[in-house]
C-alpha positions as CSV (number, residue, x, y, z in Angstrom):
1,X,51.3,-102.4,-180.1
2,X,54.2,-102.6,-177.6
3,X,54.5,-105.1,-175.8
4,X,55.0,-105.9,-171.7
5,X,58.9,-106.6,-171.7
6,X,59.6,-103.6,-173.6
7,X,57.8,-101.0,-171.7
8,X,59.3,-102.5,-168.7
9,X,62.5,-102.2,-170.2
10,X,62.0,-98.9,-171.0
11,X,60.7,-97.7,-167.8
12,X,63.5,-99.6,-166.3
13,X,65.9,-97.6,-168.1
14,X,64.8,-94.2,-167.4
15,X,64.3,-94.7,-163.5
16,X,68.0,-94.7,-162.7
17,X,71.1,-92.9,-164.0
18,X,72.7,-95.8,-163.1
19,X,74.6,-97.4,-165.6
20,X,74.1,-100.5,-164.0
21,X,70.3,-100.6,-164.1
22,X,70.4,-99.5,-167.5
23,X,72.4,-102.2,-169.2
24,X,70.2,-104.7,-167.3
25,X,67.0,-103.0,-168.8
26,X,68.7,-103.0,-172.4
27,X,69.2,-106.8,-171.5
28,X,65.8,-107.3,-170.6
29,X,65.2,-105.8,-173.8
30,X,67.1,-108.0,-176.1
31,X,66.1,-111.2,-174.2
32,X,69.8,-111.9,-172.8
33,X,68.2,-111.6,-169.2
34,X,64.0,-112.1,-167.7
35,X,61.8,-109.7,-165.4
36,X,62.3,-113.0,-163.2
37,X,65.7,-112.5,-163.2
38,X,65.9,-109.4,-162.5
39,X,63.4,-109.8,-159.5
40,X,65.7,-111.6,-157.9
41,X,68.5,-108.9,-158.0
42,X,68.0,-106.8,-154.7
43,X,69.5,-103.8,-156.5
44,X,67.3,-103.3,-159.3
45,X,63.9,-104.9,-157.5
46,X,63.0,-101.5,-156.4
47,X,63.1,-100.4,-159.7
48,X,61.4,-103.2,-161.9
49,X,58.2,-102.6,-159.0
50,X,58.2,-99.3,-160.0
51,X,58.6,-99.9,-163.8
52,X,55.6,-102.5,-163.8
53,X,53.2,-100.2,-161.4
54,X,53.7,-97.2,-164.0
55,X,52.8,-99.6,-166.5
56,X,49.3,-101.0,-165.2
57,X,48.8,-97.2,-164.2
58,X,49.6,-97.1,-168.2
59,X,50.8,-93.6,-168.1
60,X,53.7,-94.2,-171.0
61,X,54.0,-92.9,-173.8
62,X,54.2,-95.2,-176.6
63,X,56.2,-93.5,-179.0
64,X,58.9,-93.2,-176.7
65,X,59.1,-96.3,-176.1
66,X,59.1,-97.4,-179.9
67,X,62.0,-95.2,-180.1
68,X,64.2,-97.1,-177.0
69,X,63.3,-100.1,-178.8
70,X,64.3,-99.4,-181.9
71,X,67.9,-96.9,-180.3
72,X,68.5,-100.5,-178.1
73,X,66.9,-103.2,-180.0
74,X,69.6,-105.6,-181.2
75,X,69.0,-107.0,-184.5
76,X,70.6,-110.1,-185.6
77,X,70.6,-110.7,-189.5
């Protein structure tokens, strides 16, 4: 099971080219920054509302975002 932050994270990721948006939705991902947070930053709004309509439309595909998870996942040991 994936969970909510994740998904968003990756949908996040893949809506833009920019590199920007992208280390935001790899902080999302790692917990260094919340989908409150980024609500409030005008530049990557529009994105996160898309990111979390695709998700309650749930057209995603799982495995692909297992595998941003585990390419952007930070593990501390």
């Amino acid at each position: 099971m994936v969970d909510k932050v994740t998904c968003i994270a990756f949908l996040l990721y893949h809506s833009s080219k920019s590199q920007d948006i992208r280390e935001k939705a790899i902080q999302l991902l790692n917990g260094d920054v919340s989908i409150r947070d980024l609500k409030r930053n005008t530049v990557i709004q529009a994105h996160l509302i898309l990111a979390e309509s695709a998700l309650r439309r749930n057209n995603i595909d799982k495995l692909k975002v297992q595998q941003f998870a585990e390419e952007f996942l930070l593990l501390e040991v």
